[in-house]
GUFIPA-982458 format. One line per 4 residues: for each residue x, y, z of N, C-alpha, C. Coordinates in steps of 0.1 Angstrom, whole numbers, plus 5000, padded with zeros to 4 digits. Layout:
N
X Y Z X Y Z X Y Z; ... .
END
This chain:
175
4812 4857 4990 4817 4861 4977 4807 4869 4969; 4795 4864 4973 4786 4870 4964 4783 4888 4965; 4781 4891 4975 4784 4904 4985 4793 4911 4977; 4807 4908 4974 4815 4913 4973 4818 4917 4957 .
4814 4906 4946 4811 4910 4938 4798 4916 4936; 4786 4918 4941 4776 4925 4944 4779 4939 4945; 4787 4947 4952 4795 4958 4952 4810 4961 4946; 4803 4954 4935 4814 4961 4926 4834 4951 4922 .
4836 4945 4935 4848 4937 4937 4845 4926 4920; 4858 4930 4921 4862 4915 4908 4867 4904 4915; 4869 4892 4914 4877 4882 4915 4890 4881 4905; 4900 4877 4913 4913 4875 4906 4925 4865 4915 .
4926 4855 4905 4936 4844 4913 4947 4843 4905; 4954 4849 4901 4964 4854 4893 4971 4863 4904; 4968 4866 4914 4975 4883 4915 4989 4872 4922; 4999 4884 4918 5018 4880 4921 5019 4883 4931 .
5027 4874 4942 5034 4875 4958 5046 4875 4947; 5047 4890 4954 5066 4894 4959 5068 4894 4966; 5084 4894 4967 5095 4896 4977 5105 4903 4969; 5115 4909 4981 5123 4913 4979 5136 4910 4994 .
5145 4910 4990 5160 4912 4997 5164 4922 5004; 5161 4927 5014 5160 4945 5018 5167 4951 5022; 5179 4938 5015 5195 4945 5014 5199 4949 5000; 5190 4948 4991 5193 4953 4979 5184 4963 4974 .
5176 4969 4982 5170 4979 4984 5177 4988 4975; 5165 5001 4965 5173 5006 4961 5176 5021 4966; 5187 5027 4964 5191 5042 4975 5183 5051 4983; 5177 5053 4987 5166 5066 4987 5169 5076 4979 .
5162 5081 4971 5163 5094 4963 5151 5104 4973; 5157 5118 4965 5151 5130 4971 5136 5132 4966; 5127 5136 4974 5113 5134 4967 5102 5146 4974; 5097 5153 4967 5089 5164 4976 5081 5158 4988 .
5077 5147 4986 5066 5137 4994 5075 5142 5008; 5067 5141 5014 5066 5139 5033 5060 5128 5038; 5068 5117 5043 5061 5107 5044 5060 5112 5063; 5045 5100 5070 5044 5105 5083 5039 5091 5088 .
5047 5086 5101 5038 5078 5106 5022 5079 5109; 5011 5074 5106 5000 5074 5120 5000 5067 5134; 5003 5085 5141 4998 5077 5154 4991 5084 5162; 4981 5086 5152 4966 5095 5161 4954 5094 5155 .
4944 5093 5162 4930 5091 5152 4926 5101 5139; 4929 5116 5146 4929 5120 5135 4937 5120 5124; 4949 5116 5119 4955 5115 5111 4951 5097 5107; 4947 5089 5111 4941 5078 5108 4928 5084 5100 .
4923 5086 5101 4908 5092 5096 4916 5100 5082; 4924 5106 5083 4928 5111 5070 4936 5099 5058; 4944 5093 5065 4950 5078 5062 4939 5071 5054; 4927 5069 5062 4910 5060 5057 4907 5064 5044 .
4910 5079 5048 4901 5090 5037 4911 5091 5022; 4922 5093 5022 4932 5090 5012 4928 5073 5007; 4927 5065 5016 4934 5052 5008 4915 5049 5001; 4907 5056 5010 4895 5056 5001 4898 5061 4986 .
4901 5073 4986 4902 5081 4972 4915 5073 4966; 4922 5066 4971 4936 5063 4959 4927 5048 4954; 4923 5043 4961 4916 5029 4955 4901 5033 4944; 4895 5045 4943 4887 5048 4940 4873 5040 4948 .
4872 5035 4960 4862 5035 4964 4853 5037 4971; 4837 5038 4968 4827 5046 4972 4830 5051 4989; 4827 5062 4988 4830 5069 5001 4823 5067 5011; 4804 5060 5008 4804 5054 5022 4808 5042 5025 .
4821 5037 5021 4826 5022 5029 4837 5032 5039; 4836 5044 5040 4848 5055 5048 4850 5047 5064; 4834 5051 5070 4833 5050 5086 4835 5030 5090; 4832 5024 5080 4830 5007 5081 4847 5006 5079 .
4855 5012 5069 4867 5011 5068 4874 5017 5083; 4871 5029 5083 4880 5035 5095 4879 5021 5111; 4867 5022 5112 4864 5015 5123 4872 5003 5123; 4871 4993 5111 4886 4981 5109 4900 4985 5112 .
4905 4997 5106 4920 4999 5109 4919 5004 5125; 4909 5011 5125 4912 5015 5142 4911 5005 5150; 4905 4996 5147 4903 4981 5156 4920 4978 5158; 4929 4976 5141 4936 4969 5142 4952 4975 5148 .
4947 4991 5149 4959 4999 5162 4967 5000 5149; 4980 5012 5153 4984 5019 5146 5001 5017 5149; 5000 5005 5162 5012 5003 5168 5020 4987 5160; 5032 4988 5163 5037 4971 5157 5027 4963 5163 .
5022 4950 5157 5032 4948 5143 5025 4957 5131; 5014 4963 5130 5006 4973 5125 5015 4986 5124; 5014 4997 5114 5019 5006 5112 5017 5012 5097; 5011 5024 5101 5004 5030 5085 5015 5043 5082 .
5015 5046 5073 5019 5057 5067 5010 5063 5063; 5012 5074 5060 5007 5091 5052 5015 5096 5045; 5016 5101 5029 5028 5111 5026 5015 5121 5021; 5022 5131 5023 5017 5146 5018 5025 5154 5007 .
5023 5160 5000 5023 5165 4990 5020 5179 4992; 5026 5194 4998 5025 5203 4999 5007 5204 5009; 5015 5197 5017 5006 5194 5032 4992 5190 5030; 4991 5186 5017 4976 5173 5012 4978 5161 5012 .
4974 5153 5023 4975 5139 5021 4973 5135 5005; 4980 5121 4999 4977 5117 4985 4980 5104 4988; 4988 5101 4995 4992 5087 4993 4995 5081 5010; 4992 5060 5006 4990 5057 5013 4998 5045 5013 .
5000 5037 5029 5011 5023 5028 5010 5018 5042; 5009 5008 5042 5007 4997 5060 5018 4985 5054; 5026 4988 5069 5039 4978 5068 5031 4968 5081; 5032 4956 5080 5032 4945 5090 5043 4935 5091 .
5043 4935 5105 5055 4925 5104 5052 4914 5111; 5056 4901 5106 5049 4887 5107 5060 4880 5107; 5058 4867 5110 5066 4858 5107 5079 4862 5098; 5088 4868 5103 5101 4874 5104 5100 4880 5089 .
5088 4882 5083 5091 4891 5067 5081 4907 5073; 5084 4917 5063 5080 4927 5066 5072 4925 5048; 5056 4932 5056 5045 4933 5049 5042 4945 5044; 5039 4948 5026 5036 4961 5023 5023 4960 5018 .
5014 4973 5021 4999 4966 5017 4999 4981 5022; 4983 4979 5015 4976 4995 5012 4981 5006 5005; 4990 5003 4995 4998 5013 4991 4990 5022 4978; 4988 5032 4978 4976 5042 4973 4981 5053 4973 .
4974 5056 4958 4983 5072 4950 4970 5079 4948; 4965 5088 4949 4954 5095 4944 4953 5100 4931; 4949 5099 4922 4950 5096 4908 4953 5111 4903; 4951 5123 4911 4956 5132 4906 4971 5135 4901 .
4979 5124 4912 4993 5125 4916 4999 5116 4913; 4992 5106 4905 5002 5095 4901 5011 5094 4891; 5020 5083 4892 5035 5087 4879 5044 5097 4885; 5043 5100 4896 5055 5105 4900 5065 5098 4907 .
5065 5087 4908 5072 5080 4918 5067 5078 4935; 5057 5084 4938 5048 5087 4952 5049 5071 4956; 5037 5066 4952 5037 5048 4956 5050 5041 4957; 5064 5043 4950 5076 5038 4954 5079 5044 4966 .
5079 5058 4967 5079 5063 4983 5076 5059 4993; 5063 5060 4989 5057 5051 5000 5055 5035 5004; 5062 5024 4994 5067 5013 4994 5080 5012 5002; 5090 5023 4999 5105 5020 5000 5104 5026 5018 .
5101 5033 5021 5102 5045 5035 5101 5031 5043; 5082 5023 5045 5085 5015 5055 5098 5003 5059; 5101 4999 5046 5111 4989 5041 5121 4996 5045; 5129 5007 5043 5142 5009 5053 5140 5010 5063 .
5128 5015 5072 5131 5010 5084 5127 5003 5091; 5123 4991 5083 5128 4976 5092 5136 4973 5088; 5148 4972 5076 5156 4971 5072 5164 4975 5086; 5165 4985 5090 5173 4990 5103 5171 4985 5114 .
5160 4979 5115 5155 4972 5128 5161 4955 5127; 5163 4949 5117 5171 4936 5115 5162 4930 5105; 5153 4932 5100 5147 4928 5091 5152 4924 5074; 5147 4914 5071 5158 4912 5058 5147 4909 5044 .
5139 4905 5046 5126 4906 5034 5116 4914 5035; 5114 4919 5023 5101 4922 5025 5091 4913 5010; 5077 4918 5017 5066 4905 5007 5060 4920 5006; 5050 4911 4994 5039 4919 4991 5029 4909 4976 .
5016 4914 4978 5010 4910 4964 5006 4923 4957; 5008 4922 4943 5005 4931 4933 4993 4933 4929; 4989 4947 4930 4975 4953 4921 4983 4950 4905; 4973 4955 4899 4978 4954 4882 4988 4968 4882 .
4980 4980 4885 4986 4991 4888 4999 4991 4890; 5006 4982 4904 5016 4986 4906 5026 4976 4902; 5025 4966 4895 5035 4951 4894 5045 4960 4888; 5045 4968 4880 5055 4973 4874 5065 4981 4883 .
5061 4991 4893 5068 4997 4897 5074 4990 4907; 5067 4980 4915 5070 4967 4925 5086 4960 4916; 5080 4955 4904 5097 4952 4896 5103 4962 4896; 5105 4976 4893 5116 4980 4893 5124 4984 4906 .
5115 4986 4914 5123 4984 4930 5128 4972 4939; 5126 4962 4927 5133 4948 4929 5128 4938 4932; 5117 4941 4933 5109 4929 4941 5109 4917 4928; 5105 4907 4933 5106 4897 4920 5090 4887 4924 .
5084 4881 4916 5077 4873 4914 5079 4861 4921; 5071 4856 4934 5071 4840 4936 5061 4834 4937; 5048 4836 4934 5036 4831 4937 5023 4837 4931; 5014 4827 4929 5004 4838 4926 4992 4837 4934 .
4984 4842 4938 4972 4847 4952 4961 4846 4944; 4953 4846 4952 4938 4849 4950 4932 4858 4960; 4926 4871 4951 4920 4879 4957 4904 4884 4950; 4900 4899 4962 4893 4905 4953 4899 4915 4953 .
4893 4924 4944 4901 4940 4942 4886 4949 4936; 4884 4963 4934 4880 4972 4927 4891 4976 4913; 4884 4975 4906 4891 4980 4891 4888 4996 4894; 4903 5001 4893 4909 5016 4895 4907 5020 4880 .
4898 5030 4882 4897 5033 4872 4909 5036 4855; 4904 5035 4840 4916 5040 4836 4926 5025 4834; 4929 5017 4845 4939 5011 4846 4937 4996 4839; 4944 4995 4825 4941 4981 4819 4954 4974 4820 .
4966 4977 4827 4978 4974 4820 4977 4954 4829; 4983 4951 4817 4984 4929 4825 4993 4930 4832; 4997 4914 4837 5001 4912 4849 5013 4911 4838 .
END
């Protein structure tokens, strides 16, 4: 623990487990974003490199980070996304699927491109398709950043977690 607040991590036992119904999913709308699976190192390495810069943190945790997700494969129940934005990576999202719920995690906007709706993109894309695969929930826990946009795509509040996190810069809004 000490480590981690040592580099910067806060403690927080508050943070909200959602869910959602992922039949009440809401429509897809039209979005410039290009969302892409990863299923190559090089595009993992860009994956690393974005969710470095959307989380705001230091860039040498890059190769110690890459090396964890490459450990953990890019195949089910693992599966990352990439959207691009006029062919620049900006945003980021890893769906897991576990004990019959579908997992959203890592979801990362690059601060130049946030408030467009990008992070819902990239929330909602892996969710329809498990949704198509038979899948019927999805979970998640909330940064402070995103609880808001998490409610308006339906998700609802059932729990609350204990984590650490990095304070994203800028970002005061409560739970």
């Amino acid at each position: 623990m000490q480590q981690l607040l040592a580099q910067g991590f806060q403690y927080d036992d508050h943070t909200p487990g959602m869910a959602i119904d992922l039949a009440t999913l809401p429509p897809p709308v039209q979005h410039p974003l290009t969302i892409r699976r990863v299923e190559d190192r090089h595009t993992l390495a860009q994956w690393v490199c974005t969710f470095i810069q959307g989380y705001e943190i230091p860039e040498a945790v890059t190769p110690i980070f890459l090396a964890l997700i490459e450990s953990l494969g890019t195949n089910l129940p693992f599966r990352h996304y990439l959207g691009f934005l006029n062919d620049r990576p900006v945003a980021t999202s890893t769906l897991f699927l576990g004990a019959g719920v579908a997992g959203i995690y890592n979801v990362a906007t690059v601060a130049a491109v946030r408030s467009q709706g990008i992070g819902s993109a990239m929330t909602l894309i892996p969710l329809y398709e498990v949704r198509g695969m038979g899948y019927r929930a999805g979970v998640l826990q909330s940064s402070r950043i995103g609880y808001r946009v998490y409610q308006r795509l339906g998700f609802q509040k059932f729990c609350q977690m204990d984590h650490f996190y990095r304070q994203v810069q800028n970002i005061t809004e409560p739970f």
